[in-house]
C-alpha positions as CSV (number, residue, x, y, z in Angstrom):
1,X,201.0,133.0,-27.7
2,X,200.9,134.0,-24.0
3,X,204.7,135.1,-22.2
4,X,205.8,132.6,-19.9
5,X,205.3,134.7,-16.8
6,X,201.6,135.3,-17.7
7,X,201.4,131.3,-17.9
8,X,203.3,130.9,-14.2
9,X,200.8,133.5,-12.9
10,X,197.7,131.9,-14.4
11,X,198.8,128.6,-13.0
12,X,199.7,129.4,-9.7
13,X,196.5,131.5,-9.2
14,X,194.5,128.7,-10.6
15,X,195.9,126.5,-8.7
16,X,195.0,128.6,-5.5
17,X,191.3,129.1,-6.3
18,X,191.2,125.3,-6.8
19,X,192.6,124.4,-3.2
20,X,189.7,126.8,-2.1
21,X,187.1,125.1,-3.8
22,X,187.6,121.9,-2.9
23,X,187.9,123.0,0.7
24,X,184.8,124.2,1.1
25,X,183.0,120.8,0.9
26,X,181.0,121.9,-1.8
27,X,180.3,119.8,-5.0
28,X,183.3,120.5,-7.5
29,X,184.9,119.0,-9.8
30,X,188.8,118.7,-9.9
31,X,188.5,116.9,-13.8
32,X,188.9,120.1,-15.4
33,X,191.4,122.6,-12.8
34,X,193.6,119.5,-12.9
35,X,193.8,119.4,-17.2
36,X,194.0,123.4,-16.9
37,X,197.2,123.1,-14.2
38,X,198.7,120.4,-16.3
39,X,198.1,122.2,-19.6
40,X,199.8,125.0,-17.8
41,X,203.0,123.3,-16.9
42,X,203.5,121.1,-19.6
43,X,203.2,124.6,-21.8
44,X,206.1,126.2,-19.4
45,X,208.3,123.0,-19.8
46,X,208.5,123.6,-23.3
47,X,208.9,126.9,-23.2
48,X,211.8,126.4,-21.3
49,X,212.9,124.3,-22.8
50,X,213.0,125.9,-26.0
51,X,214.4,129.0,-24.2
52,X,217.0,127.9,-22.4
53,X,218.5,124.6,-24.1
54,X,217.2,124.4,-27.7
55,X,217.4,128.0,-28.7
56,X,221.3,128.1,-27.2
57,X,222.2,125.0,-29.0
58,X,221.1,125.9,-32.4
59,X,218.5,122.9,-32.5
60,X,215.4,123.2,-33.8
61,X,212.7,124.2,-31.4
62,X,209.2,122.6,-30.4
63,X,205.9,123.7,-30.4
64,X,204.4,124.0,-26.9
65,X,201.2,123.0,-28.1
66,X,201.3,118.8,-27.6
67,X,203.5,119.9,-24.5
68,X,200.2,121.2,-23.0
69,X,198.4,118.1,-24.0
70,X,201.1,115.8,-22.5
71,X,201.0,118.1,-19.4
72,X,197.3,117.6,-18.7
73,X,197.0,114.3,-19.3
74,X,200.0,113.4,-16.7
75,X,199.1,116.4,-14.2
76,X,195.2,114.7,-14.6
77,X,196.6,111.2,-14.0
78,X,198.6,112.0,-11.3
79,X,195.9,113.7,-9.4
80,X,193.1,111.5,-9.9
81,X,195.5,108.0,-9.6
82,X,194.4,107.2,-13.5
83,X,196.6,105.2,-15.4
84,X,197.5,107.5,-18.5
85,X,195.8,105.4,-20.8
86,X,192.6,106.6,-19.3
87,X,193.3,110.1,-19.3
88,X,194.5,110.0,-22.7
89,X,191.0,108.7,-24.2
C-alpha cells in the first residue's frame, strides 16, 4: 500500500503530463488518465478519511480499495459529461 504523499505526487504529476498531451493536438485518449486521476483521489479521500476522522473516533476503518473505484468512475464521468451509469459498466 502506497503513503499518501506518494499518491498526491503521482496524481498531480499525472495530471500535468495529461494537460500536455492533450494540448499538443495529437491523437490521445483522456479514457484512461481520467480513471487513473480519479482512482487517485478517491484513494486519498479514504485515506483521509480513515486518518483523520475514523482512526480518532475509534470507528472501524475502510479499505481504500472501492474508494478508488468510486473515484474513477465519478472523476471519468465528470470529465467526459457521462452519466455514472455509463462509467460504471
Amino acid at each position: 500500500m502506497f503513503r499518501a504523499g506518494a499518491i498526491a505526487i503521482f496524481g498531480v504529476v499525472y495530471f500535468f503530463i495529461c494537460v500536455v498531451t492533450v494540448g499538443t493536438h495529437m491523437p490521445a485518449g483522456l479514457f484512461v488518465p481520467s480513471m487513473t486521476i480519479g482512482a487517485c483521489l478517491g484513494r486519498l479521500f479514504a485515506i483521509f478519511t480513515n486518518t483523520y476522522v475514523k482512526i480518532p473516533l475509534g470507528l472501524n476503518t475502510i479499505d481504500p480499495g472501492p474508494w478508488a473505484t468510486i473515484g474513477a468512475a465519478a472523476f471519468l464521468s465528470g470529465s467526459a459529461r457521462l452519466t455514472v451509469t455509463v462509467a460504471v459498466i
